[in-house]
N, C-alpha and C positions, 0 to 999 in steps of 0.2 A: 374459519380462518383459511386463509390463499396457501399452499401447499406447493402451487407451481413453482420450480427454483430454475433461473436458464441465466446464462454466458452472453452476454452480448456485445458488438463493439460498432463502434461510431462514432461520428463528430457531435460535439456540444453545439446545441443551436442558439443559446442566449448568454446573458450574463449570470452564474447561478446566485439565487436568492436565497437568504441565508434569513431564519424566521424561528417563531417559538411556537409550538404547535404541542401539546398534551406535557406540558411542564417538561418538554424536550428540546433541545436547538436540533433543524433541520436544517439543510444546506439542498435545495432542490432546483435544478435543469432539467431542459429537455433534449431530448439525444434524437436523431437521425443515423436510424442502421440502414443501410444501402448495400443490397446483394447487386455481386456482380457475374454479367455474363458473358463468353466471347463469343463473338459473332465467328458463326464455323467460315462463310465466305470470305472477312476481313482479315481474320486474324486478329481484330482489335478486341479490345474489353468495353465493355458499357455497363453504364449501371442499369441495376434491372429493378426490382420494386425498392422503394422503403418506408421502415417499419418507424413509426416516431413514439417516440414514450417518455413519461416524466419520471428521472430517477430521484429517489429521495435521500440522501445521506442523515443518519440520525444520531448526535451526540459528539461520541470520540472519532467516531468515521467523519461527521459534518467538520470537525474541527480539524482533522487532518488533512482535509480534501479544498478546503478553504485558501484561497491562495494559489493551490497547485492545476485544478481544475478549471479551465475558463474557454468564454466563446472560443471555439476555433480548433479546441483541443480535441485529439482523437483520444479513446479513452473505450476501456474493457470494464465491462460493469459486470458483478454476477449477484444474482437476489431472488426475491419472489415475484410475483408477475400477480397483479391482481387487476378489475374493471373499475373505476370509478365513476360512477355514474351521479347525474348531479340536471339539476335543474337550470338553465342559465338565461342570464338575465333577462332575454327576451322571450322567457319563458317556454324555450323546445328543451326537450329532451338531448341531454347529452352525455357522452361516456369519453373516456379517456386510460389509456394502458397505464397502469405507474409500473413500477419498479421501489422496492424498499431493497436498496442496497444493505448488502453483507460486504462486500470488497469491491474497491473501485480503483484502479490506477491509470495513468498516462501508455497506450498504448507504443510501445520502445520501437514498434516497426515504422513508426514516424514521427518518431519524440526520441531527442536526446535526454536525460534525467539524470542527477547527481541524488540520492535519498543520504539521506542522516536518519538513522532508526533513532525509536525510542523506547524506550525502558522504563516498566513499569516502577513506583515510587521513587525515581530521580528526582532531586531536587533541583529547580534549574539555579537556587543562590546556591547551592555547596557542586562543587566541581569533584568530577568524579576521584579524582588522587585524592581528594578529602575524604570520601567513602571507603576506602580499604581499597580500592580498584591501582591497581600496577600496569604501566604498557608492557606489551609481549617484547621479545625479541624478535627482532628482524632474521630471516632464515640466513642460515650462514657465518654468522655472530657466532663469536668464540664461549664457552660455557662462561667466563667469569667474567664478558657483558651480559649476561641477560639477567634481569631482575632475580633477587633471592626471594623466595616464600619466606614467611615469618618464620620462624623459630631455626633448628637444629637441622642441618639438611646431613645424608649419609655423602660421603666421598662417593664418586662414580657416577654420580644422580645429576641428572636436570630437572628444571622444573616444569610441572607437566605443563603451565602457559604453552610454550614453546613448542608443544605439537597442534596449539589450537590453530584455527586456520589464519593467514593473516586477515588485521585489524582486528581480530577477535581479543574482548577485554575479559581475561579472568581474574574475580575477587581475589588476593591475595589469602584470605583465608581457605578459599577455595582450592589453591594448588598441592599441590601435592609431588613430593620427589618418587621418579621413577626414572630406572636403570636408562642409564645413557649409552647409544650403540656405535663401537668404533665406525 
């Protein structure tokens, strides 16, 4: 088994291909990492070697990455590093770097990105306020806007929601009253 784990980042060189490979969906590209150097007399930067490799996304990563991933994109990958070596069709000898991505995203120092996380067992027919889930208060909200926890709550008390960070969603069963600070 490949052991080697490394960080890498680059552009996407194709459209990535999306396949069934060991009763698994795979979503696989191939990346161009490009080191760069400055030329001491210029001052400019140039690119200096690079490394090309096939990353392979498999499963809940290939499904996530589906869509967001494409030609053109800069993108940080981090996984195992293994040789694949393979006979090819004209019968030479040939190898090739893969990558079996563990986490891949859209590199943000050249990508703008809006994410929507997910959540394990959500249903996407029942909406979350169908689940037991309440929105938080907005910071600054008077106590007797912010949503109540179920049951009997003590005087004095907010609900712990309200210190979660914003857009953070706490199960209503989950909150809990604790002392509120002038």
């Amino acid at each position: 088994m490949y052991e080697t784990y490394t960080t890498i980042t680059g552009r996407v060189m194709n459209d990535p291909r999306r396949r069934t490979a060991g009763g698994g969906q795979v979503l696989s590209f191939r990346v161009a990492c490009n080191s760069r150097k400055r030329d001491r007399e210029t001052g400019e930067w140039n690119d200096g070697h690079t490394l090309y490799l096939t990353v392979a996304c498999w499963d809940k990563l290939a499904a996530a990455a589906e869509g967001v991933i494409q030609r053109g994109s800069r993108v940080i990958a981090r996984g195992q590093l293994w040789t694949n070596e393979y006979v090819a069709a004209d019968g030479t000898n040939r190898s090739d770097l893969e990558m079996k991505a563990l986490a891949i995203g859209l590199d943000l120092a050249h990508a703008r990105a809006v994410t929507t996380p997910g959540r394990e067992g959500h249903s996407e027919a029942e909406p979350p306020q169908q689940q037991g889930w309440s929105r938080m208060p907005e910071p600054g909200l008077q106590e007797e806007s912010a949503p109540q926890p179920e049951g009997d709550r003590q005087p004095g008390t907010v609900p712990q929601a309200g210190i979660a960070p914003e857009g953070v969603r706490v199960p209503a069963a989950e909150q809990e009253a604790v002392p509120s600070f002038p």
